[in-house]
N, C-alpha and C positions, 0 to 999 in steps of 0.2 A: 217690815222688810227693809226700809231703810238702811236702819242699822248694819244690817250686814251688806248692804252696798258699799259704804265707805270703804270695809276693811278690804272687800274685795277686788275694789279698785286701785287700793295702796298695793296690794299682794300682785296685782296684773299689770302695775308704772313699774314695780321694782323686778319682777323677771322679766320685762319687758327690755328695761336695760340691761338686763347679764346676756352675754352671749357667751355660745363657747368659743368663734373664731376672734383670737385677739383683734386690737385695731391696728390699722397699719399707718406705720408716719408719713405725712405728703413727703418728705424730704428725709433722703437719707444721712442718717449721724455723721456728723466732721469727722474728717480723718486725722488724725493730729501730724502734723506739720514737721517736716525733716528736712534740713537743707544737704544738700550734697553738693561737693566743688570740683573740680577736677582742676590743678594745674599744671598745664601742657609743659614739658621739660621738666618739670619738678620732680624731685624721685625721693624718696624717704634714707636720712640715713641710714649705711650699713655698719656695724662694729661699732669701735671703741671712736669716742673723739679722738683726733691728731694736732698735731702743730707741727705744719710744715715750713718754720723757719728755722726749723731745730737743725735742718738739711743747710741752711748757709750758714748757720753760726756755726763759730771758729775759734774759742776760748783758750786763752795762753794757757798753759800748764800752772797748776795750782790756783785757777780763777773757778771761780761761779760766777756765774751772769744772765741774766732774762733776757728772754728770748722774746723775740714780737709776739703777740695775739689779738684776738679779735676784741678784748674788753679792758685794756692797756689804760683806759683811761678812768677804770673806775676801781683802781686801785696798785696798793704801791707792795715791792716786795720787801722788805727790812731783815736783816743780819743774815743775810745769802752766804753760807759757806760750804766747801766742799771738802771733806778731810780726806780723803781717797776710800773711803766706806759707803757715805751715802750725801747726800746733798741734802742743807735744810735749809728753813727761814720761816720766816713767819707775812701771811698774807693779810695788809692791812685796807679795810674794806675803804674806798674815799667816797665813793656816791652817798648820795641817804640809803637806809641800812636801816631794818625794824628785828631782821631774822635772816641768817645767811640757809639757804635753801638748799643748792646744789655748789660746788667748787671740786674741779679738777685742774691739777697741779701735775704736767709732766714735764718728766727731766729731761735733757739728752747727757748723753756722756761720751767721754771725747776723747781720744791717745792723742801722743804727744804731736800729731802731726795736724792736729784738731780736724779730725774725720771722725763722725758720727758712729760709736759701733755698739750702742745697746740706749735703750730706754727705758723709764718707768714712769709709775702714777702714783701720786696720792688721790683720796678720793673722801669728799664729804656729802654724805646724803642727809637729808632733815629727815625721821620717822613722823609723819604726820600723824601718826594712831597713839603717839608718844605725847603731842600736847607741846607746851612750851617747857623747855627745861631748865633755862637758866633765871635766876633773880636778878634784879637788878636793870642795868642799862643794857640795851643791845650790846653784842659782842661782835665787835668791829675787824677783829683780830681770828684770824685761823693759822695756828702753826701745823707746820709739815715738814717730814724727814722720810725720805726719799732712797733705801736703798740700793748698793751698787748692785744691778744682774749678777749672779754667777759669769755669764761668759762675759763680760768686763773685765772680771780681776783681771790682775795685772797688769791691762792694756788701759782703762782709762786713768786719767790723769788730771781731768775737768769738767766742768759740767753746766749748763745752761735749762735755765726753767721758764716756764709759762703756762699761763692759763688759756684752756680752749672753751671752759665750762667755768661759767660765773652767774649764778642767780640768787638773788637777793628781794625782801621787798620789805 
């Protein structure tokens, strides 16, 4: 009789531990972690970027000229012209520079009395799904040509540029 003791005993430890009601945890699972901020005045941009100095600049007839912005210091504009079609130049990056990200380039345009009476944009986005594109060294350099509005013709005669959107890394 033995014999069949042992098995029996094996057979009565092992359904002894299965049960059907799972076991329950002393301590309920972490909740995984979210910060939230609120900051009071703060309010998210609305629309396009602007550059409101385009409102006090006042460019002689037949000038291009840059206009103040917010990243003045992290780059310079080079061959600014305006032939009474559209305004160009080229944007040369001076901070360190690995990949130019984001750059926005707007004009103002100006009649001869240098009043503001149309604007526009260049606009360069990076496709990030796109990878790195170019060989070589960084490209320090973005040119831009700026067409005159329709309801310009005519009326402007100058034009003034700046960047309100500069990201680089």
């Amino acid at each position: 009789m033995k014999p069949l003791l042992v098995p029996a005993f094996v057979a009565a430890a092992l359904l002894a531990g299965c049960s059907s009601t799972p076991a329950q945890p002393s301590e309920p699972a972490p909740r995984p972690v979210s910060v939230q901020t609120q900051l009071p005045g703060l309010t998210a941009p609305a629309g396009e970027p602007d550059l409101p100095s385009l409102e006090d600049t006042s460019p002689q007839p037949g000038q291009a000229v840059r206009a103040a912005g917010p990243f003045d210091n992290r780059f310079e504009i080079d061959g600014l012209v305006f032939d009474g079609k559209s305004v160009a130049g080229a944007v040369r990056i001076t901070s360190d520079v690995s990949d130019l990200l984001e750059l926005v380039v707007i004009a103002g345009f100006y009649d001869a009395g240098g009043q503001l009476v149309s604007t526009g944009r260049f606009e360069h986005h990076t496709d990030a799904d796109a990878g790195h594109q170019h060989a070589g060294p960084p490209s320090e350099i973005e040119e831009f040509t700026i067409a005159l509005p329709a309801e310009a013709a005519g009326k402007a005669v100058s034009a003034a540029v700046g960047v309100p959107v500069l990201v680089n890394e």
